[in-house]
Structure formats: C-alpha cells, structure tokens
C-alpha positions as CSV (number, residue, x, y, z in Angstrom):
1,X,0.0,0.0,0.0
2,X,1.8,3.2,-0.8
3,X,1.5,6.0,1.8
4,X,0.3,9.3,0.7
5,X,2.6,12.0,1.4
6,X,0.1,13.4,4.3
7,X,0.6,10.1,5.8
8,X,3.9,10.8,7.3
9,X,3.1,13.9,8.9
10,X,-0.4,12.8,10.3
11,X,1.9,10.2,12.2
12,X,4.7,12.3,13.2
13,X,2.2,14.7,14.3
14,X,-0.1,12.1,16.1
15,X,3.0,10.7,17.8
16,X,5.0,14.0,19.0
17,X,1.5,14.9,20.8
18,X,1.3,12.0,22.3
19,X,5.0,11.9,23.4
20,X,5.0,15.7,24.4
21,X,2.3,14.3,27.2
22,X,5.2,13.5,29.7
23,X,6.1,17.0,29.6
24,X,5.0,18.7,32.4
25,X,4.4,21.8,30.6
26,X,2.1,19.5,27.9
27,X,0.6,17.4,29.9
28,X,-0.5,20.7,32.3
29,X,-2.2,21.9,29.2
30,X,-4.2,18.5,28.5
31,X,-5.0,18.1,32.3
32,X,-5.8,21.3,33.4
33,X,-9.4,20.3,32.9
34,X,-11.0,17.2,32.9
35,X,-12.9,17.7,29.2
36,X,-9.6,18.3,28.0
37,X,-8.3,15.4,29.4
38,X,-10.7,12.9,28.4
39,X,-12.2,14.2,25.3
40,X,-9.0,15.8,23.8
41,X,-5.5,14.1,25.1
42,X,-7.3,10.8,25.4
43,X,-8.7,10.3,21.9
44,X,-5.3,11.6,20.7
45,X,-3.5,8.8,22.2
46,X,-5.6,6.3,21.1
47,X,-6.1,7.6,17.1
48,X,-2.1,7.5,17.5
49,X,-2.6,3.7,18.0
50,X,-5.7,3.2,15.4
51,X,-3.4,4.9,12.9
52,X,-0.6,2.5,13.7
53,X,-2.2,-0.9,13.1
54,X,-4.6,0.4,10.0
55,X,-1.3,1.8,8.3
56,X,1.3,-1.2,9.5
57,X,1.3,-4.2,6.8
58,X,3.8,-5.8,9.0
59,X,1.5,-5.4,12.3
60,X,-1.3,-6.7,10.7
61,X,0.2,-9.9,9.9
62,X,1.4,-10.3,13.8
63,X,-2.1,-9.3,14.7
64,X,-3.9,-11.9,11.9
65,X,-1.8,-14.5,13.4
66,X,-2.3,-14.4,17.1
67,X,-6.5,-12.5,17.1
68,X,-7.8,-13.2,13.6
69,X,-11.1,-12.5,14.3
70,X,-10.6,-9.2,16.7
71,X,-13.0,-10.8,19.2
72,X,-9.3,-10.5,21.7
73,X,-8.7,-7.2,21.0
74,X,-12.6,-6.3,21.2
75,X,-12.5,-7.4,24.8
76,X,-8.7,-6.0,25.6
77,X,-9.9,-2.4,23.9
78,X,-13.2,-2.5,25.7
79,X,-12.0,-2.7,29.3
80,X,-8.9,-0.7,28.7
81,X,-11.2,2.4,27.6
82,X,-13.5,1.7,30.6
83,X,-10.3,1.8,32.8
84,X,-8.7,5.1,31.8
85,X,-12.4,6.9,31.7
86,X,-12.7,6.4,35.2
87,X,-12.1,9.6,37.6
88,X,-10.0,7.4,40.0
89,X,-7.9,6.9,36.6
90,X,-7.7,10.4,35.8
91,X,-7.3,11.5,38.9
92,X,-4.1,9.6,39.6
93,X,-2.7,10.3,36.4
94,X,-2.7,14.5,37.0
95,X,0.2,13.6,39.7
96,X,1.7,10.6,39.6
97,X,4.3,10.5,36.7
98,X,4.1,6.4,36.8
99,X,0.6,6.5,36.1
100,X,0.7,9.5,33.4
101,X,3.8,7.3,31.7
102,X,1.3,3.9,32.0
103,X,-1.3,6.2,29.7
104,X,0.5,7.6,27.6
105,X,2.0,3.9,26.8
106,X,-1.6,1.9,26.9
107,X,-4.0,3.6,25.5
108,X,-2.3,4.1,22.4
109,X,-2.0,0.1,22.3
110,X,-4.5,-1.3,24.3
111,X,-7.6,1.5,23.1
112,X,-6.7,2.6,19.6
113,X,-5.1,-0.4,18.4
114,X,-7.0,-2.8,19.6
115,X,-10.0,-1.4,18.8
116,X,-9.0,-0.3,15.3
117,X,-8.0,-3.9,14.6
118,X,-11.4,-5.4,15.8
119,X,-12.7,-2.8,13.8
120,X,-10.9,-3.8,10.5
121,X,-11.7,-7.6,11.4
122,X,-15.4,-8.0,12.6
123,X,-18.6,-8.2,10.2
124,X,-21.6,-5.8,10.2
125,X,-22.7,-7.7,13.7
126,X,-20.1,-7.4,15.9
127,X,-19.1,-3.6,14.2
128,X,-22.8,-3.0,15.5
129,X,-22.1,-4.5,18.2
130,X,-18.7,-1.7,19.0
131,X,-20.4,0.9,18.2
132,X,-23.4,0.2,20.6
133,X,-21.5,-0.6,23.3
134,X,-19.3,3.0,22.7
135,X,-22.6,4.9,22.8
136,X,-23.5,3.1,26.1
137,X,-20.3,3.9,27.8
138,X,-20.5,7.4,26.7
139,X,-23.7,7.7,28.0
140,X,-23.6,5.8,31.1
141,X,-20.3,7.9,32.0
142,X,-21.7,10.9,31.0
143,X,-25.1,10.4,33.0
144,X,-23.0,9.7,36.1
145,X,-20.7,12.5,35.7
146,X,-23.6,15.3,34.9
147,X,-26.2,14.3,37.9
148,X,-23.3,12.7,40.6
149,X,-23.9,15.3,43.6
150,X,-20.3,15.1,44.8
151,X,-17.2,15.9,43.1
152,X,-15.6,12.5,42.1
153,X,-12.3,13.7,41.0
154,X,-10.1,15.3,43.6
155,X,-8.3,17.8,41.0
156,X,-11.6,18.6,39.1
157,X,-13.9,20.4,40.3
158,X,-17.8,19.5,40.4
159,X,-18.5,22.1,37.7
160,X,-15.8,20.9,34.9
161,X,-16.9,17.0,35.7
162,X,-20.4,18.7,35.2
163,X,-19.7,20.4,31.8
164,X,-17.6,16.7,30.6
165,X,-20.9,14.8,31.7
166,X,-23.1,17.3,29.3
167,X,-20.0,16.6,26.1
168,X,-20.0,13.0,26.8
169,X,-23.9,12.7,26.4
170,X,-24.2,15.2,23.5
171,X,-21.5,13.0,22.1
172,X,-23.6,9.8,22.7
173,X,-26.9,11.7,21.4
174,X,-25.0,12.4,17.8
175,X,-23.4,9.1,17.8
176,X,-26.8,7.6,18.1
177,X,-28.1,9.8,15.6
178,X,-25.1,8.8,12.8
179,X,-25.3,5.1,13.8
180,X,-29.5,5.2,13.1
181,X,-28.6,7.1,9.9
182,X,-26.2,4.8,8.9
183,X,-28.3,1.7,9.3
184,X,-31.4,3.5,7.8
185,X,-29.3,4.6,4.5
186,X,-26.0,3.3,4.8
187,X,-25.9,-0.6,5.3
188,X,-22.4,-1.3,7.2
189,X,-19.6,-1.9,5.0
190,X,-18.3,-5.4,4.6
191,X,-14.8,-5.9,7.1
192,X,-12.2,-4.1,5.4
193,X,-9.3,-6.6,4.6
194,X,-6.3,-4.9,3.7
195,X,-4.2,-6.9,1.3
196,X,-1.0,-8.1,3.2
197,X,2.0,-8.1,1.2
C-alpha cells in the first residue's frame, strides 16, 4: 500500500503529541481540565494507535496470526477504555508520573489499536455491536458525571466534571443519531481486509 505523502506527517504529528504528554508543561495543558483530558489528550492517544495498526502491513500480519477475528482485541480495547475513563484513573494520572507514563503507553495500544484492529476484522454484527456498546459507555459515564452530587475527581472540580458529563452525552446523542442514519441509509460496509504483502 503506498503511503500518501500526508501520511507521514499525520503520524509524526499524532505521535509528537502523544509523546509531548510526559512534559510537564504539555501534559499541564491537556489536564488542566477534565474535558480536556478525556475528550481531547485521550482520543489523541488512542487515534495515535488506530493509525498505527490500520497503516502497518507488518502489524497486521502479527495481529492476523495471534487474534484473527478481533473478538481479543474487542474485549482488551473494551475494558482498557473503561479503565482510563474512570475519575480514579484520571485522577491519579494529573500527579503521579508512573501512572501519566502507564497512559500515555496503553491507550495508544490497548484503546486505539486494539480497537482499530477489531474494527478492520469484525462483520456488520459485531461492528454493530462496538459501536453500541461505545454509545452506552459514553452515556452511562456521562449520565454519572452530569447528575453525581459530589465531586468525584479530587483535582476537578464539580462544575468541569459537570460540563464533561453534558459533552460525553451530546457526544452519545450524535453518535446515536449517525449510527441510526447509517443503518437506515447506509448498510455497514463489509470488514475491510487490507491486502497483506
């Protein structure tokens, strides 16, 4: 497959943000509030990873041999998200470098990968399946976040976990809205195979 010339600097891009996180000047700047945090640094860091496995030939084949059918990386992807969208998660991850270090190495892999390559390898069911379990976890954790009476992060503050609750359920309102437009009009694409070399 030959790259497109944008390709190289969407990944150098995509990977000096993510890297620049351990700085404590960049990583200020992505935690200083917990929408930036979890709807801006965090879905970085795991396109980073998505971008990695759908543009690696050589990945792919390490991937086709030990999860062919996605269903492990499905599950690994899955809980991983769950994990790092937790305020305990974030929480520890403002201050403690081992913990900013362990995100900034995961959820590139274990979100964005993993979930890119169950993405490229499931059929119309199970992509169904992804997507209605991603507009369930935005919505449960958005739910929680907008109508929880106490403040659950110790670094946020109840207004800012407030204001992420109300972007994490306008988020799971419009990806409801795509997903029922998409069925209605759009059937779901067959698994895209890319052709190994």
């Amino acid at each position: 497959m030959a790259a497109k010339p944008w390709h190289g600097a969407a990944r150098t891009v995509l990977t000096a943000l993510s890297v620049a996180g351990l700085l404590p000047p960049v990583a200020a700047l992505f935690e200083a509030s917990m929408s930036m945090h979890l709807l801006v640094q965090m879905p970085l860091l795991a396109i980073c990873g998505g971008y990695w496995v759908y543009r690696s030939t050589r990945l792919q084949r390490v991937l086709d041999w030990v999860d062919p059918s996605g269903g492990i990386a499905l599950v690994v992807g899955s809980g991983w998200l769950i994990y790092w969208m937790l305020p305990l998660s974030l929480d520890l991850a403002t201050f403690d470098p081992a913990m900013r270090l362990l995100k900034i190495a995961t959820v590139p892999v274990f979100v964005g990968a993993a979930l890119t390559w169950s993405w490229l390898r499931l059929g119309p069911i199970g992509r169904g399946v992804m997507l209605l379990e991603a507009w369930a976890i935005l919505g449960r954790m958005g739910w929680v976040l907008l109508i929880s009476p106490v403040q659950l992060c110790s670094n946020y503050l109840i207004g800012d976990q407030q204001r992420t609750g109300s972007l994490l359920l306008g988020a799971a309102l419009v990806s409801a809205i795509v997903v029922a437009v998409w069925a209605l009009f759009g059937p779901f694409r067959k698994p895209h195979r890319t052709e190994l070399e």
